[in-house]
Backbone as JSON Lines, residues from 0, in Angstrom:
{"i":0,"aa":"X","n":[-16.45,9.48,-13.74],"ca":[-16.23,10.73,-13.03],"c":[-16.0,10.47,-11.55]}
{"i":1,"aa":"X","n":[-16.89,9.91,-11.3],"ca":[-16.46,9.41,-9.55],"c":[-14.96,8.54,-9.51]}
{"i":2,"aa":"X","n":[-14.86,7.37,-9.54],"ca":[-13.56,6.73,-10.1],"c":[-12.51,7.95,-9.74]}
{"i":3,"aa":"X","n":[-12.2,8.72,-11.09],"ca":[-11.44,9.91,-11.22],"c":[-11.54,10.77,-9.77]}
{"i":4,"aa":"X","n":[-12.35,11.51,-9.22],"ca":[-12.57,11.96,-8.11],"c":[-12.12,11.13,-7.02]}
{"i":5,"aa":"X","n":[-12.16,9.68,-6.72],"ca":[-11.45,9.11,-5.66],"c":[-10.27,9.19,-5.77]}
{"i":6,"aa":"X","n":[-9.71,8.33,-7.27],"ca":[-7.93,8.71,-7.56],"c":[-7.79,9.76,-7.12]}
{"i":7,"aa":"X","n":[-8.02,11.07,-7.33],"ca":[-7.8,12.15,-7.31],"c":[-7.72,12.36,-5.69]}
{"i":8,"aa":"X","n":[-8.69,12.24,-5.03],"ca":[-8.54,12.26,-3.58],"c":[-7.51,11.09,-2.74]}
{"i":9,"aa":"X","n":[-7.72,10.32,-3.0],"ca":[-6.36,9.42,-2.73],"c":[-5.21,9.6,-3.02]}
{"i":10,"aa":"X","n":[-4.57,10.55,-4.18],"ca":[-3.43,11.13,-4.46],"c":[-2.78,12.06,-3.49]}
{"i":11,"aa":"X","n":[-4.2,13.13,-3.67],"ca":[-3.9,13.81,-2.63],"c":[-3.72,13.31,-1.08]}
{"i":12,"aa":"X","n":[-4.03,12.84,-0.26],"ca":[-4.12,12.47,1.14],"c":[-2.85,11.29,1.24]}
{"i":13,"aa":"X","n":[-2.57,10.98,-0.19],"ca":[-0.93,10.32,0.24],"c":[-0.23,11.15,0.24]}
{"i":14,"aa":"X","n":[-0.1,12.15,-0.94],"ca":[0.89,13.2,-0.98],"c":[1.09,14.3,0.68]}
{"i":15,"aa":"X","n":[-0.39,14.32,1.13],"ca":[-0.32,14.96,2.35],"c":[0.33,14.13,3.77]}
{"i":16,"aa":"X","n":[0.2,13.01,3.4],"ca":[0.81,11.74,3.98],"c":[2.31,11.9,4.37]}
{"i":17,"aa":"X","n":[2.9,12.25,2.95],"ca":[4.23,12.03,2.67],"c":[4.91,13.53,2.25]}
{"i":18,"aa":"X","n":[4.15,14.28,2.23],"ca":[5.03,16.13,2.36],"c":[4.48,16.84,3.46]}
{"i":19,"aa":"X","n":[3.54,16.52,3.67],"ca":[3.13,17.87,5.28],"c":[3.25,17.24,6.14]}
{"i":20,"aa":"X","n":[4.45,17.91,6.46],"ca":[4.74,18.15,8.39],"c":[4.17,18.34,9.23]}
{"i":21,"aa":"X","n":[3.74,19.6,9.04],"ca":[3.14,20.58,9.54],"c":[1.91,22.02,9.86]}
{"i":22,"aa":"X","n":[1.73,22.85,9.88],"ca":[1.11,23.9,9.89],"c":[1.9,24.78,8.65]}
{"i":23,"aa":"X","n":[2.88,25.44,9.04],"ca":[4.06,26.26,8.47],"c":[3.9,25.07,6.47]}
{"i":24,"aa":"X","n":[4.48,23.96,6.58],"ca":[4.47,22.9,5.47],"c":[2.98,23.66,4.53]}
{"i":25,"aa":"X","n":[1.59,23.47,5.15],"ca":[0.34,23.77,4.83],"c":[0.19,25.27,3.71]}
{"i":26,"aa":"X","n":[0.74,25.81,5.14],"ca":[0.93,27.69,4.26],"c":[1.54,27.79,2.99]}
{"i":27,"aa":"X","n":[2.92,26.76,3.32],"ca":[4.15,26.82,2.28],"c":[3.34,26.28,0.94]}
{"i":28,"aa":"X","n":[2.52,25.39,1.01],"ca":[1.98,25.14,-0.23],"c":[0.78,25.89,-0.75]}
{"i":29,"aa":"X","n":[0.18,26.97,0.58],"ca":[-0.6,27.52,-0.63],"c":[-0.16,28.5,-0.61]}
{"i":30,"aa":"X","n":[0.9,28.95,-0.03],"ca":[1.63,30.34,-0.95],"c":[2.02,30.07,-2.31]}
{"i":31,"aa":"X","n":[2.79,29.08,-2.62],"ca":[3.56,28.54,-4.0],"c":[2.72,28.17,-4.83]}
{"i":32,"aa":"X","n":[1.59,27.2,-4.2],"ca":[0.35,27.5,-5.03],"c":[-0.25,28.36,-5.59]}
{"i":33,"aa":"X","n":[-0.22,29.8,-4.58],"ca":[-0.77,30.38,-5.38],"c":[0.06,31.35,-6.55]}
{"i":34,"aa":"X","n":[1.4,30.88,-6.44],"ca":[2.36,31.68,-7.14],"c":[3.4,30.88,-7.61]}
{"i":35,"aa":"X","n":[2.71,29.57,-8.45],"ca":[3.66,28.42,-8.57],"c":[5.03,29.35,-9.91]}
{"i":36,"aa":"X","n":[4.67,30.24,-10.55],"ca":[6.13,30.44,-11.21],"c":[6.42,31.1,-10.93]}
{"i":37,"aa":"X","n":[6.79,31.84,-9.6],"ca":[7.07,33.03,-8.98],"c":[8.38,32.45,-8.32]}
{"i":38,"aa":"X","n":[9.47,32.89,-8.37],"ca":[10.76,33.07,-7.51],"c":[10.82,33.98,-6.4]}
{"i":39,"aa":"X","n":[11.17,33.83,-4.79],"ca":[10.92,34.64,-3.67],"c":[12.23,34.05,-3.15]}
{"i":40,"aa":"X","n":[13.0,35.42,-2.53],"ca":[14.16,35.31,-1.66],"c":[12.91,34.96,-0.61]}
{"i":41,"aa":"X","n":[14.09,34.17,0.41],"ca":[13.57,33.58,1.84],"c":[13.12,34.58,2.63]}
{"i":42,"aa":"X","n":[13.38,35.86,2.62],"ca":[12.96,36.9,3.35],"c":[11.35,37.25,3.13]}
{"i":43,"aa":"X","n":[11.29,37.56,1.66],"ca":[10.09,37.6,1.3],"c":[9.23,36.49,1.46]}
{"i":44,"aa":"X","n":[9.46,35.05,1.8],"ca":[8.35,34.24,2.24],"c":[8.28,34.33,3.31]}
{"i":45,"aa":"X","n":[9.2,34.48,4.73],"ca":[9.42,34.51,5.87],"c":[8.14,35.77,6.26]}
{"i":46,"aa":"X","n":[8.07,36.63,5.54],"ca":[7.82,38.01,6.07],"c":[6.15,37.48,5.89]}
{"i":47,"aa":"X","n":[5.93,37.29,4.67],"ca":[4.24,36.7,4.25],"c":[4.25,35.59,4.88]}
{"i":48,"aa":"X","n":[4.74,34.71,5.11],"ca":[4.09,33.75,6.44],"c":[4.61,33.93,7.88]}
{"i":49,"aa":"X","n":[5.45,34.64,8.33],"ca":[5.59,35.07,9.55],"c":[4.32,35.21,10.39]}
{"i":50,"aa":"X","n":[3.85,34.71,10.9],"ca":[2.51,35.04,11.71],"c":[3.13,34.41,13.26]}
{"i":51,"aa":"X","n":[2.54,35.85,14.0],"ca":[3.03,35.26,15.51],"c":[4.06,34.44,15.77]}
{"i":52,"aa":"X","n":[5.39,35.48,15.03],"ca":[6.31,35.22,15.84],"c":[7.09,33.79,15.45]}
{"i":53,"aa":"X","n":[6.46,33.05,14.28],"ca":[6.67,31.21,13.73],"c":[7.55,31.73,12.71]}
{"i":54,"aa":"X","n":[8.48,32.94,12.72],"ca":[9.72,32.83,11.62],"c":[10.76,31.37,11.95]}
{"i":55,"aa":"X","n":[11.18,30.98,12.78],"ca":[11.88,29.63,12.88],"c":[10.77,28.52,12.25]}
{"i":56,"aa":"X","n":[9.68,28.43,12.42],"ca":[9.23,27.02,12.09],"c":[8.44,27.14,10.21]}
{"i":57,"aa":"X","n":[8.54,28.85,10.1],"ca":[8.43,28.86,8.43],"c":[9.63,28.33,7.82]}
{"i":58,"aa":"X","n":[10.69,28.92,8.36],"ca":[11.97,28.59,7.94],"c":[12.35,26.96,8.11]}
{"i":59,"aa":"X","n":[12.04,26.31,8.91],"ca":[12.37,24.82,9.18],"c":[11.59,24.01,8.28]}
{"i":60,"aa":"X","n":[10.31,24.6,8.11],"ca":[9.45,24.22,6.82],"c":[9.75,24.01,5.7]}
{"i":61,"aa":"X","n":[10.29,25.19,4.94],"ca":[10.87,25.56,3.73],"c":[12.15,25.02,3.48]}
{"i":62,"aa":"X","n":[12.91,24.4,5.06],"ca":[13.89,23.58,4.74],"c":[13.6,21.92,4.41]}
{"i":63,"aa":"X","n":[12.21,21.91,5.18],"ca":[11.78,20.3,4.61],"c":[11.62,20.2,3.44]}
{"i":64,"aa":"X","n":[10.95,21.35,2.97],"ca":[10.19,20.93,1.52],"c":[10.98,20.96,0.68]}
{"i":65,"aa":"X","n":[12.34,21.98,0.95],"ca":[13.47,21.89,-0.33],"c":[13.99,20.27,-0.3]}
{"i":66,"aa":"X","n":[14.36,20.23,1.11],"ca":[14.57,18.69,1.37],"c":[14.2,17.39,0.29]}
{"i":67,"aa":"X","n":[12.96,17.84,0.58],"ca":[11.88,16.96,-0.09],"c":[11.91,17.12,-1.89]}
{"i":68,"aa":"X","n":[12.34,18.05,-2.19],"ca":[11.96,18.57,-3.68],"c":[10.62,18.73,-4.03]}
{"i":69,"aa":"X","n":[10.26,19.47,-3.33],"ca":[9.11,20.46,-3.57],"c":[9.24,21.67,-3.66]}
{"i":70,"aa":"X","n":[9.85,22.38,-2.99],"ca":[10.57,23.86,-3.5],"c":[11.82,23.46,-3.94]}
{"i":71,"aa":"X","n":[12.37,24.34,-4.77],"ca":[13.69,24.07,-5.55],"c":[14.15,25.93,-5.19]}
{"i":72,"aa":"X","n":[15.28,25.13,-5.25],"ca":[16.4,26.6,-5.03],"c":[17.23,27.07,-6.15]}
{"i":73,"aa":"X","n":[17.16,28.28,-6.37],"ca":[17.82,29.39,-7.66],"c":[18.77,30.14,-7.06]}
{"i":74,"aa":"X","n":[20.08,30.06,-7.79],"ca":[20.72,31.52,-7.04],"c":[21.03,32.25,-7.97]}
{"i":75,"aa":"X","n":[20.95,33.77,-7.74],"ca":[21.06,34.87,-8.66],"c":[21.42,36.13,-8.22]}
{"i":76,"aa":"X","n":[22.87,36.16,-8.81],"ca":[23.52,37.31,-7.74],"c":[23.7,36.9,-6.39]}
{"i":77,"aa":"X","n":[24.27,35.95,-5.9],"ca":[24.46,35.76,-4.79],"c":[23.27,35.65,-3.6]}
{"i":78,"aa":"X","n":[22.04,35.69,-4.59],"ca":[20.76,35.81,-3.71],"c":[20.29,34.03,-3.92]}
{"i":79,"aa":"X","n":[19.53,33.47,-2.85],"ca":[19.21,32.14,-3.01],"c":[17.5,33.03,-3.36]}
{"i":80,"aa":"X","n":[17.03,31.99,-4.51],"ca":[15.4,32.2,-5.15],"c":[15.0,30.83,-4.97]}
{"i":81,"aa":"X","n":[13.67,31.07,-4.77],"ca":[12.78,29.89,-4.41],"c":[11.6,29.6,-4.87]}
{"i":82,"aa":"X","n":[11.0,28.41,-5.3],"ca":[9.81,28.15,-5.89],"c":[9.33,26.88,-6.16]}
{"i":83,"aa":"X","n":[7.92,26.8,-6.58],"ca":[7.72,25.44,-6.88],"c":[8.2,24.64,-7.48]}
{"i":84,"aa":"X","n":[8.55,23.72,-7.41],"ca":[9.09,22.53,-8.0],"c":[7.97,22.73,-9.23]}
{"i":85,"aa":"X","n":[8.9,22.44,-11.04],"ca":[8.34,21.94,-12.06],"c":[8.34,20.92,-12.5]}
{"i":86,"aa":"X","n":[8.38,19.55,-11.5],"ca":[8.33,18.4,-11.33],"c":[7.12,17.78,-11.33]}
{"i":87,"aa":"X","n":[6.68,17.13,-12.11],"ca":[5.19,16.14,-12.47],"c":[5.25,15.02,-11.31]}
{"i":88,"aa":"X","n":[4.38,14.42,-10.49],"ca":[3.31,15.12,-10.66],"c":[3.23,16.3,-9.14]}
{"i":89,"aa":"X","n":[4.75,16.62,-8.54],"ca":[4.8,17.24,-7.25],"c":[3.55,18.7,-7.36]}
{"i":90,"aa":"X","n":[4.07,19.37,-9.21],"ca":[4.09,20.22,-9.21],"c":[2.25,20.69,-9.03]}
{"i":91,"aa":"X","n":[1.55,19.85,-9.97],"ca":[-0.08,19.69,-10.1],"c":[-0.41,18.93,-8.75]}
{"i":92,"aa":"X","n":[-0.08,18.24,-8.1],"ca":[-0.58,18.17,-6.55],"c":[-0.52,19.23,-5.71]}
{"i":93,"aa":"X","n":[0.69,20.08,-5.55],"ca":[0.75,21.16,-4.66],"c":[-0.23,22.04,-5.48]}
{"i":94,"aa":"X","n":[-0.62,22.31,-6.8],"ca":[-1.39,23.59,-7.77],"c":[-2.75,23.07,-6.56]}
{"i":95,"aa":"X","n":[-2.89,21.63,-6.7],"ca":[-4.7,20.81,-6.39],"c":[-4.74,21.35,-4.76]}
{"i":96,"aa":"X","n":[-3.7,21.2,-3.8],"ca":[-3.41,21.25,-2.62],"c":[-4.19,22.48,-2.15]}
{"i":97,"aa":"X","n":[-3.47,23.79,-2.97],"ca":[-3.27,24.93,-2.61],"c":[-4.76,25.67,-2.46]}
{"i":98,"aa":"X","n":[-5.59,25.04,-3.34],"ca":[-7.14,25.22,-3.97],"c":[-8.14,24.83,-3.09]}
{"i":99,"aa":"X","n":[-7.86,23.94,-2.07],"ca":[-8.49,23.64,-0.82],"c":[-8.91,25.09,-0.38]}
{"i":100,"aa":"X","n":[-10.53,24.79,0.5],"ca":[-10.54,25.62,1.64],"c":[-9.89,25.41,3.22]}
{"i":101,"aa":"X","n":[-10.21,25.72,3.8],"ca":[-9.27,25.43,5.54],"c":[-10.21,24.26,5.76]}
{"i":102,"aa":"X","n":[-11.29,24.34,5.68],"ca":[-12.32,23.36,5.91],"c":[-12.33,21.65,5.43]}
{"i":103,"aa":"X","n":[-11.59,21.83,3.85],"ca":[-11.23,20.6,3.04],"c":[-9.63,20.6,4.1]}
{"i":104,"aa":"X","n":[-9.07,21.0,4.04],"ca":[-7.84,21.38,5.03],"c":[-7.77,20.14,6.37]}
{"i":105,"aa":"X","n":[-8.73,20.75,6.83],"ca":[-9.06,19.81,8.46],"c":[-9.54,18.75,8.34]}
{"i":106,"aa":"X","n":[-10.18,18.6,6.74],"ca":[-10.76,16.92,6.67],"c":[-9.43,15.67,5.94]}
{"i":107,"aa":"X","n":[-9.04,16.44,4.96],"ca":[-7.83,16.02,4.63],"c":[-7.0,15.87,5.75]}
{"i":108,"aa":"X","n":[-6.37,16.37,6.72],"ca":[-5.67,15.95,7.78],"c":[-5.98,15.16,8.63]}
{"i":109,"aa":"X","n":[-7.38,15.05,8.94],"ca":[-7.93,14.45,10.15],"c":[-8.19,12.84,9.23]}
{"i":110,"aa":"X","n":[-8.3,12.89,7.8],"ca":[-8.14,11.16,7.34],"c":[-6.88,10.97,7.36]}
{"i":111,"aa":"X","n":[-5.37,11.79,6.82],"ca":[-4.44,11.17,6.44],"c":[-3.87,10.98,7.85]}
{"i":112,"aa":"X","n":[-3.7,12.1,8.62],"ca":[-2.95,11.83,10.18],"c":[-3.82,12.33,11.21]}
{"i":113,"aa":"X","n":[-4.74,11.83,12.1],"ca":[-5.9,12.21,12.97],"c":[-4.93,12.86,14.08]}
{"i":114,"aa":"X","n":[-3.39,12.09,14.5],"ca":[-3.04,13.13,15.82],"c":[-2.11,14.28,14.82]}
{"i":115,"aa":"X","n":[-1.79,14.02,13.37],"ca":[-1.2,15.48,13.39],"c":[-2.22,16.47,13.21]}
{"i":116,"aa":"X","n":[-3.62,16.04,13.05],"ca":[-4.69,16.95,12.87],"c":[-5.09,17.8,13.68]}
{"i":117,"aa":"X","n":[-5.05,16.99,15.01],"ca":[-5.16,17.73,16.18],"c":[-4.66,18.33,16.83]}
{"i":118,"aa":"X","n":[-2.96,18.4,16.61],"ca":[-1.99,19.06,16.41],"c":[-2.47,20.67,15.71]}
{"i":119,"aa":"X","n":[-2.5,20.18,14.43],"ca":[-2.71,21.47,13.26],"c":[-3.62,22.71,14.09]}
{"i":120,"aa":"X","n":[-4.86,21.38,14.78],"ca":[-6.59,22.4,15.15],"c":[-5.78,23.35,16.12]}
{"i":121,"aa":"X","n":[-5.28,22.77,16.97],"ca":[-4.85,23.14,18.37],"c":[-3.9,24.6,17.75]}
{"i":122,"aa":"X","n":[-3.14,24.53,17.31],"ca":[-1.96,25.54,16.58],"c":[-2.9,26.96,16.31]}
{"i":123,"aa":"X","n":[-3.66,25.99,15.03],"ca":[-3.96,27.41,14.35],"c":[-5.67,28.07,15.37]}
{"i":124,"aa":"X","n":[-5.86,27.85,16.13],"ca":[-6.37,28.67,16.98],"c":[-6.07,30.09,17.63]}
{"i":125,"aa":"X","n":[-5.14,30.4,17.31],"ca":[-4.48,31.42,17.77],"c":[-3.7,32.16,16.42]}
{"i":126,"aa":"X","n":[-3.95,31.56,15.21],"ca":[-3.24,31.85,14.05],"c":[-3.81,32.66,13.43]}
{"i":127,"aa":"X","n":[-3.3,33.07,12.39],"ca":[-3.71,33.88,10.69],"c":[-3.56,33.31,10.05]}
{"i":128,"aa":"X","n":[-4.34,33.11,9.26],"ca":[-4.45,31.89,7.5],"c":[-3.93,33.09,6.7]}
{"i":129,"aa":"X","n":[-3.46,32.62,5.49],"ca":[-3.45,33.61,4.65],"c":[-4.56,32.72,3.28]}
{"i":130,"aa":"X","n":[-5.38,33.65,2.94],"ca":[-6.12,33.53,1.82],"c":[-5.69,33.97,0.74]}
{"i":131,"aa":"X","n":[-4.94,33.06,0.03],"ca":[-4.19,33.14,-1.48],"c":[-4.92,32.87,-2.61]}
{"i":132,"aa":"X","n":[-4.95,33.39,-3.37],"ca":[-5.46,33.42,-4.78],"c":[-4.59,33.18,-5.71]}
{"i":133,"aa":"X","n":[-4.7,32.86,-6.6],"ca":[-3.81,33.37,-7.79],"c":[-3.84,34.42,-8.64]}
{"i":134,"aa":"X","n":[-2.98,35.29,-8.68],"ca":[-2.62,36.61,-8.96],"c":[-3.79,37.73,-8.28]}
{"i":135,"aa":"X","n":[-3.38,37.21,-7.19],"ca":[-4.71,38.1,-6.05],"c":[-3.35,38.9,-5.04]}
{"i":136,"aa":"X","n":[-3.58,39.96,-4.25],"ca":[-2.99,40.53,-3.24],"c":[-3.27,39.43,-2.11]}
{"i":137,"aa":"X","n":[-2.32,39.31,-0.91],"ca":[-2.31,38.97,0.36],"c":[-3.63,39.06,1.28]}
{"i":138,"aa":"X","n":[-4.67,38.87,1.56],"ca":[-5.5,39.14,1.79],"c":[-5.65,38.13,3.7]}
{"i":139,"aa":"X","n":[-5.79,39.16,4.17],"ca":[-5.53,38.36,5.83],"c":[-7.0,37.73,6.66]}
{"i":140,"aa":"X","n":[-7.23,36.93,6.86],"ca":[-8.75,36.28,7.59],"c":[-8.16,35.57,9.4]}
{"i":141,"aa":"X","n":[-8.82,35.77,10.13],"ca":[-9.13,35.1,11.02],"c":[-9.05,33.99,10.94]}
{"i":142,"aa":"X","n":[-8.62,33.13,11.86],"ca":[-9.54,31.49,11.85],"c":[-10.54,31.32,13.13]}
């Protein structure tokens, strides 16, 4: 059981290694997390992570991660749709990701990248988290 629990934490903190950018990157996975078979025009993610005014750096986000193949792009009707990648094992790392508190959040960052951590602290001081559930409403907290 322990064994398993390190893999498991070592998966994660590479994967955070090698897909988060950023702050905006962070959100992007626990929105999709919490709505991994859900399809969203860019407007509708823009609007739920829009916080203070960071519509350019949600959007620059969502362009890494497509980048990356972690979100994948749908078009339908001339509309671009968006969602988690159903890619093994992208798809169950971002599900594990998303399940963090802010708290596992800041420790996970501060082992995998200590100056993007301090980066992240510094940012979201002035931010809105969004507290996602799965198949929960939007629910808004402080940090």
């Amino acid at each position: 059981m322990v064994v398993s629990a390190i893999a498991v934490e070592e998966k994660l903190s590479q994967f955070v290694k090698d897909y988060v950018d950023d702050y905006y990157c962070l959100e992007l996975f626990r929105f999709f997390g919490a709505y991994p078979d859900t399809h969203f025009n860019r407007l509708a993610i823009i609007h739920a992570l829009n916080v203070n005014g960071g519509k350019l750096y949600v959007e620059q986000a969502l362009s890494r991660l497509i980048d990356k193949g972690v979100i994948k792009t749908y078009s339908t009707n001339d509309t671009s749709l968006y969602s988690l990648t159903g890619d093994e094992p992208l798809h169950s790392l971002v599900l594990c990701i998303s399940k963090l508190t802010w708290h596992q959040w800041q420790l996970m960052l501060h082992q995998s990248n200590p100056v993007n951590a301090e980066q992240c602290d510094t940012a979201t001081k002035h931010m809105i988290t969004f507290e996602l559930a799965p198949h929960a409403s939007l629910q808004h907290s402080a940090v």
